[in-house]
N, C-alpha and C positions, 0 to 999 in steps of 0.2 A: 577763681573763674578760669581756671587751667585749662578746660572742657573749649572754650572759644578760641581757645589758638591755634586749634586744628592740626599740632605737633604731634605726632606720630613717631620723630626719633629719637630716641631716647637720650643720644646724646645732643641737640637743639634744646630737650624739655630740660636737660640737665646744666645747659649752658643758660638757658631762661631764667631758671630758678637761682643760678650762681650770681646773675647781674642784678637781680631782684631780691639778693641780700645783700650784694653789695653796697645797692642802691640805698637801702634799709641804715647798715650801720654806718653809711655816708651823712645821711641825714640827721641821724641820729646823735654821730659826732657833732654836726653844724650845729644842731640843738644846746647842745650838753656846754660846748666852746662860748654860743653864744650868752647862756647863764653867767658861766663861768665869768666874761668877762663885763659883766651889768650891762647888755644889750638887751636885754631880754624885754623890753617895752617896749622898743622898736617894732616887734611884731605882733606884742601880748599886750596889750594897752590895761588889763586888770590891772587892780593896785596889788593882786596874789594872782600866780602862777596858776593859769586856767588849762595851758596846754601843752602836751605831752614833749619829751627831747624830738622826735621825730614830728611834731607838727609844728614847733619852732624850727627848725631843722628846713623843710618844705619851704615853710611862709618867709623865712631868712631868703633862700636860694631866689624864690622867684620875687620877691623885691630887691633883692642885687642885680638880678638878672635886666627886670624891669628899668632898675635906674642905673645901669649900666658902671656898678659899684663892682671891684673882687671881692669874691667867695674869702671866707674866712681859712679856707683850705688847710686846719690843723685835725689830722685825723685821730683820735685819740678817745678812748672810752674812759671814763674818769674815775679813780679807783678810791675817792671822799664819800663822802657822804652830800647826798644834796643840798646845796646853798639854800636853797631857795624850793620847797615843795612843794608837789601839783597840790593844789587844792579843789575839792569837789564843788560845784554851785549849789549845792547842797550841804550841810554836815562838818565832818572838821574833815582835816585835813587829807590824803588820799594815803594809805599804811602802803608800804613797800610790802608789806606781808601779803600772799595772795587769802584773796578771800572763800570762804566752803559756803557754798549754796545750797541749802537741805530744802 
């Protein structure tokens, strides 16, 4: 929704987009950290992993934020294989392979 920011210079649209991946693989790390270190039902109450490194990541930040907790603050993408896999509410488990939609 780029169109709504009414950005016109290219370099503001370019600084937008750099903080909004920042933002992206911030969260993402907080996600991935908090797996990592069996936190992960503090925000994910499933008995399986319902939701994404990035929506753990979000839901982590603003319930620290909310109970006035520090952020896990380890920025790090994690080069394992998932502990712990998303799972669909549907089906088995979600493939790391992308999927071909015919």
């Amino acid at each position: 929704d780029l169109e709504s920011t009414h950005l016109r210079d290219t370099t503001a649209l370019s600084g937008l987009i750099f903080l909004l991946a920042l933002c992206s693989i911030f969260l993402f790390s907080e996600g991935a950290s908090l797996v990592e270190e069996g936190e992960r039902q503090t925000v994910d109450p499933h008995h399986h992993r319902r939701l994404s490194y990035f929506q753990l990541g979000r839901r982590a930040i603003l319930s620290r934020l909310a109970r006035r907790k520090p952020l896990l603050m380890k920025l790090q993408i994690p080069s394992t294989p998932d502990p712990e896999p998303l799972k669909t509410s549907r089906g088995p488990p979600a493939s790391s392979a992308p999927r071909i939609l015919s």
